[in-house]
VEXNUDO-581296 format. One record per residue (C-alpha): residue number from 1; residue in one letter; x, y, z. Coordinates in Angstrom, 1 decimal. Layout:
# VEXNUDO-581296
+-----+------+--------+--------+--------+
!  nr ! rest !     c1 !     c2 !     c3 !
+-----+------+--------+--------+--------+
! NUM !    A !      X !      Y !      Z !
...
+-----+------+--------+--------+--------+
***
This chain:
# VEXNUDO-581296
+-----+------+--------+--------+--------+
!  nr ! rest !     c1 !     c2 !     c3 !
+-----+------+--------+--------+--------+
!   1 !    X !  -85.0 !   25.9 !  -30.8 !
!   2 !    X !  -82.2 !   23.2 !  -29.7 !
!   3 !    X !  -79.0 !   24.2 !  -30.2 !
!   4 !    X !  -78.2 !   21.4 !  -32.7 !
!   5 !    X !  -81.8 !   22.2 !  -34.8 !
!   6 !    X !  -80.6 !   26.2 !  -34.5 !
!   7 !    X !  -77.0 !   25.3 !  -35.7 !
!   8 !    X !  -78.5 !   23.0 !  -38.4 !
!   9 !    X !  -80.6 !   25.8 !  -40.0 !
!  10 !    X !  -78.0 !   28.4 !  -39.8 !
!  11 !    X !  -75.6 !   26.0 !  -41.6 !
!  12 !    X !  -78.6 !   25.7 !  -44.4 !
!  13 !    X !  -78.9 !   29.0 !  -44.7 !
!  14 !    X !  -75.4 !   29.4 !  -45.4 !
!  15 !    X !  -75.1 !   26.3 !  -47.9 !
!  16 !    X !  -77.8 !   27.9 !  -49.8 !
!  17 !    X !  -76.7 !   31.5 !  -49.6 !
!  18 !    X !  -73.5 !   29.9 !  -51.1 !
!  19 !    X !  -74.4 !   27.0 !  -53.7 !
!  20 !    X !  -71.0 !   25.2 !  -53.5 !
!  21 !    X !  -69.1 !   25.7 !  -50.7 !
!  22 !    X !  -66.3 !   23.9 !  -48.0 !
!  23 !    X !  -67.1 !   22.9 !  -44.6 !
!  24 !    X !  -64.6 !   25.9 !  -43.8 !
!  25 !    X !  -66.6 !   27.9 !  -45.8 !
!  26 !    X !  -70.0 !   26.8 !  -44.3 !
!  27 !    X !  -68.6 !   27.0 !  -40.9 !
!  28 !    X !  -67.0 !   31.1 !  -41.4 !
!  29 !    X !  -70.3 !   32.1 !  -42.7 !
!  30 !    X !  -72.3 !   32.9 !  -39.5 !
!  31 !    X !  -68.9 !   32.4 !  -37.5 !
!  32 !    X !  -69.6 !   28.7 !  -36.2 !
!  33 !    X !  -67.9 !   26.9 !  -33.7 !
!  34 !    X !  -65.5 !   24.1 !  -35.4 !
!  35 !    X !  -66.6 !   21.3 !  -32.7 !
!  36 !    X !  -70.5 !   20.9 !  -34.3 !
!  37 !    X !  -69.6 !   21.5 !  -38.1 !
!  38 !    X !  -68.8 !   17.6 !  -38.7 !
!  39 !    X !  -72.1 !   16.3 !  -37.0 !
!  40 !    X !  -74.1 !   19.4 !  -38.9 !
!  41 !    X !  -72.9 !   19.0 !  -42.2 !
!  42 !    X !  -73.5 !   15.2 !  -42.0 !
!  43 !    X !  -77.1 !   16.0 !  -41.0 !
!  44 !    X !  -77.4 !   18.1 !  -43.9 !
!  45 !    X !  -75.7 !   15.7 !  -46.0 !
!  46 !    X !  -77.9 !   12.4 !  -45.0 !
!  47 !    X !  -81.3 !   14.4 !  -45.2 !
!  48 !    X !  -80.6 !   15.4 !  -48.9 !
!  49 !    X !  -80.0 !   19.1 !  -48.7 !
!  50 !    X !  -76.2 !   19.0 !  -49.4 !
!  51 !    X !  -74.9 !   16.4 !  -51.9 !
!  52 !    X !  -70.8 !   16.1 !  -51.5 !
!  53 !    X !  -69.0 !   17.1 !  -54.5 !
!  54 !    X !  -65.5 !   17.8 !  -56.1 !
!  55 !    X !  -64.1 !   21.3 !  -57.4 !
!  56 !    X !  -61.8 !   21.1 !  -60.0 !
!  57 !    X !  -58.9 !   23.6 !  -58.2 !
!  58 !    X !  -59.7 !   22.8 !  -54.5 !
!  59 !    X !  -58.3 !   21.1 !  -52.4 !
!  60 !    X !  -60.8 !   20.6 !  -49.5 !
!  61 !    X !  -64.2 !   18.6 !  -50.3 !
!  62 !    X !  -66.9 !   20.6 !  -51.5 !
!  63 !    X !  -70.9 !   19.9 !  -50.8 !
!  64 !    X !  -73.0 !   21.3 !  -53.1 !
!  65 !    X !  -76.9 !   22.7 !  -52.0 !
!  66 !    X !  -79.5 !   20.7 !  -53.2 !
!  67 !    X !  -81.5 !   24.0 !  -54.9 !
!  68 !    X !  -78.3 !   25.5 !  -56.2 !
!  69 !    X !  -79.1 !   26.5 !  -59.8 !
!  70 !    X !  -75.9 !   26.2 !  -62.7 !
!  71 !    X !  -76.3 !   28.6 !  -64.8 !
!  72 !    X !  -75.2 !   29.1 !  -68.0 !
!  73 !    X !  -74.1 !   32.7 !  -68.1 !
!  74 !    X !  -74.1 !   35.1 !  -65.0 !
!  75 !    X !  -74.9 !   39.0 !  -65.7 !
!  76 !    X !  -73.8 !   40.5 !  -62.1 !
!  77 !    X !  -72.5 !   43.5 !  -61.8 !
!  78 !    X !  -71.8 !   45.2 !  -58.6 !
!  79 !    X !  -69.3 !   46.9 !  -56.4 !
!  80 !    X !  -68.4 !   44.8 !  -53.3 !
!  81 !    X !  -68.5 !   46.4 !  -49.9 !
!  82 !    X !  -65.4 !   44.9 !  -48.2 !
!  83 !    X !  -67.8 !   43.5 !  -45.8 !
!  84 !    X !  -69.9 !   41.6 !  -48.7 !
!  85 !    X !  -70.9 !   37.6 !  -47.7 !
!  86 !    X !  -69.4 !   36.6 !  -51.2 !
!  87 !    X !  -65.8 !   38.3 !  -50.3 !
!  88 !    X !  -65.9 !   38.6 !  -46.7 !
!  89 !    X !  -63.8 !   35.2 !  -45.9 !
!  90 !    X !  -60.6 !   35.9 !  -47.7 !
!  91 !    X !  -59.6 !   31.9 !  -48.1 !
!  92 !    X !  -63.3 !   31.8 !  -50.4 !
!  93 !    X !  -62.3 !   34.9 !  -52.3 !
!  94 !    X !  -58.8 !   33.8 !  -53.7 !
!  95 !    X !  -60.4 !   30.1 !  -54.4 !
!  96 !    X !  -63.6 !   31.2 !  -56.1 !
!  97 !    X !  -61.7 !   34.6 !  -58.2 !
!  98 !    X !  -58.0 !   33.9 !  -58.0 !
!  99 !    X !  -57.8 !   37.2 !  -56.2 !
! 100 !    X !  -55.8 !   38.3 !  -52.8 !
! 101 !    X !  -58.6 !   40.8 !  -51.6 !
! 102 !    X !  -57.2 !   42.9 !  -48.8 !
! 103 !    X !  -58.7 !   46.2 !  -47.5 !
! 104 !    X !  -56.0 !   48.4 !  -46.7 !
! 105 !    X !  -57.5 !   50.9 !  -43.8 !
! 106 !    X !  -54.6 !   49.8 !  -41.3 !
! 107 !    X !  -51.5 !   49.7 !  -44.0 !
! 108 !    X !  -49.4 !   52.6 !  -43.7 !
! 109 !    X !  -50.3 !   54.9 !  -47.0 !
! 110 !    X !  -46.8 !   54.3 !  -48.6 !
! 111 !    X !  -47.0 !   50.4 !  -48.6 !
! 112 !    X !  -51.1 !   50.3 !  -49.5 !
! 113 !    X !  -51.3 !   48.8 !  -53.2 !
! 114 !    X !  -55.3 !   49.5 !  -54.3 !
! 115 !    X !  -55.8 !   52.3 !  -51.4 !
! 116 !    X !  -57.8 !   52.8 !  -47.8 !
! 117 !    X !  -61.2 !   51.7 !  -48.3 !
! 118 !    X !  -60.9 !   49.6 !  -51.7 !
! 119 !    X !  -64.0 !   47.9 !  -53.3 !
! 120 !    X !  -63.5 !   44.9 !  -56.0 !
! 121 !    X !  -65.8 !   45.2 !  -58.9 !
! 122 !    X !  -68.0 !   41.9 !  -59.7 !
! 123 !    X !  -68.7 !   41.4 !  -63.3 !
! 124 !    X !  -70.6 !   38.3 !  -64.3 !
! 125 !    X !  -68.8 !   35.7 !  -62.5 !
! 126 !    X !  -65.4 !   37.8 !  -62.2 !
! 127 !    X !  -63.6 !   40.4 !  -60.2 !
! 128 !    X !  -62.2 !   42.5 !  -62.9 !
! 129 !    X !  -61.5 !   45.6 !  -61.1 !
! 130 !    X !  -61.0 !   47.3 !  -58.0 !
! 131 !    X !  -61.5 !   51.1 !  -57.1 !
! 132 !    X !  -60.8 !   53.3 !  -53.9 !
! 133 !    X !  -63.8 !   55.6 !  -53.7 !
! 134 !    X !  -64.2 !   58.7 !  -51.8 !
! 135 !    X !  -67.6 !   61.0 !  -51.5 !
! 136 !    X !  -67.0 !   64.3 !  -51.4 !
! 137 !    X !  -70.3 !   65.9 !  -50.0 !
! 138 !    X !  -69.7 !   69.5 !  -50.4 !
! 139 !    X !  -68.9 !   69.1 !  -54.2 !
! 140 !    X !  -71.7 !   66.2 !  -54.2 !
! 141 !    X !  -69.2 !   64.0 !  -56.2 !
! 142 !    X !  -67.8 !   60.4 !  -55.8 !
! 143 !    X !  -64.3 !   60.6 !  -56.0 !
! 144 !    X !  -62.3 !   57.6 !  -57.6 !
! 145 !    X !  -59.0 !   57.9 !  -55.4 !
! 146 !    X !  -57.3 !   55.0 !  -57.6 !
! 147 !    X !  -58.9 !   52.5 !  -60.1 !
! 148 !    X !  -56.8 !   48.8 !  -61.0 !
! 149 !    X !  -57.8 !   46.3 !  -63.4 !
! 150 !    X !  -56.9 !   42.8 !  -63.2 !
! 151 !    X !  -55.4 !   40.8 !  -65.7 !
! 152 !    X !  -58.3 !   39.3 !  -67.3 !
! 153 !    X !  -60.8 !   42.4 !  -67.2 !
! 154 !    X !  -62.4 !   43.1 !  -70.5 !
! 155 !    X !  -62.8 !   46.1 !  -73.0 !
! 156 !    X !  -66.1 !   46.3 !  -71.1 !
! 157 !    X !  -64.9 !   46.5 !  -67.8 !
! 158 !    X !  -63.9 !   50.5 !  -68.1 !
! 159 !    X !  -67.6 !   51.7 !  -69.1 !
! 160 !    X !  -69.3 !   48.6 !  -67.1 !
! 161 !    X !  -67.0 !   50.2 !  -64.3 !
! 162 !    X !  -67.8 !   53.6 !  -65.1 !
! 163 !    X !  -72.3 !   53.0 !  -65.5 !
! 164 !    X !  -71.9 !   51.1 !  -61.9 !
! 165 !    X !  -69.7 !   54.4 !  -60.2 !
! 166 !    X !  -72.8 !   56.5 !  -61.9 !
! 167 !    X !  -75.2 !   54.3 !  -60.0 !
! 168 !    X !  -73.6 !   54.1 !  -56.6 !
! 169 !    X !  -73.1 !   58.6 !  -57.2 !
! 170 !    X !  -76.3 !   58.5 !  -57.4 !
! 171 !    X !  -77.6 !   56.3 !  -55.3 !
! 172 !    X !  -75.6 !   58.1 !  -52.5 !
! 173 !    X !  -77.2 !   61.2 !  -53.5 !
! 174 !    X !  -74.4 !   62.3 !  -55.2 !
! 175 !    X !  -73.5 !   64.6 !  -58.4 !
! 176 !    X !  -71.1 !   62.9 !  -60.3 !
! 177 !    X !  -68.3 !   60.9 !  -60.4 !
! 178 !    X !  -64.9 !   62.4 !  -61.1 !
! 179 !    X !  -61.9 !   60.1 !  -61.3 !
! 180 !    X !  -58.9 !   61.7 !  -59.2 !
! 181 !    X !  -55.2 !   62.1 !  -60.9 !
! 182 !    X !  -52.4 !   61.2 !  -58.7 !
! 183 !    X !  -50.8 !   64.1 !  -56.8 !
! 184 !    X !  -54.4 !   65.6 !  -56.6 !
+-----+------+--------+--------+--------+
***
């Protein structure tokens, strides 16, 4: 394809991968150059697949794709692979969940706050919790290095928390799930 009908479909994709989003946003998604977003996003906007809207909270206009659904209640529930689309650009993260997601594999170990390799817990439309896992093969057991909930988990974030380790155990082909006490 042309490079203008190849960028135009790869910023569609990521408007509807996204369902509200910034041109920032739109733009980090497959890593697009800032010189075409403008003149894309236009396109997008005059042909009817993005409709520009306001965000209560942000500052930057939003556009909103045209099959992004509103639902009433979301039901996710998932650990996040620091790589995740939905957390991977760190300026979406804090605006969407009003979390500072860092991973912490280059902090030194004394100045780390969640740990190394630390996945946020998704639940419904929330971060609520994040854990530092570690699989230890030879016991065939997930380890949970360190566990922190943020202010507005629930009383159902602990055994949510604890079905979706289970899960990821197993899916990893792994006994069980053991959490780790400090020191160990």
């Amino acid at each position: 394809p042309e490079r203008a009908d190849a960028q135009r479909e790869l910023y569609r994709i990521a408007a509807r991968a996204m369902g509200v989003s910034t041109a920032k946003d739109l733009r980090d998604y497959f890593r697009m150059p800032v010189a075409c977003a403008k003149d894309r996003i236009a396109e997008l906007v005059g042909a009817g697949g993005l409709t520009p809207v306001t965000v209560k909270g942000w500052r930057e206009a939003a556009y909103l794709h045209r099959e992004a659904r509103r639902p009433r209640r979301i039901a996710a529930q998932a650990l996040l692979s620091p790589f995740d689309n939905l957390i991977w650009f760190r300026e979406r993260t804090e605006r969407m969940f009003a979390v500072r997601y860092r991973t912490e594999i280059y902090t030194p170990a004394e100045k780390r706050q969640h740990g190394y390799y630390v996945l946020p817990f998704l639940e419904g439309d929330a971060l609520t919790a994040r854990v530092d896992l570690k699989a230890d093969r030879k016991a065939s057991v997930l380890l949970v290095q360190s566990a922190h909930a943020e202010p507005w988990s629930s009383d159902a974030t602990p055994v949510r928390l604890a079905a979706e380790l289970k899960h990821m155990a197993g899916w990893l082909g792994l006994g069980s799930v053991r959490a780790q006490r400090k020191g160990d």
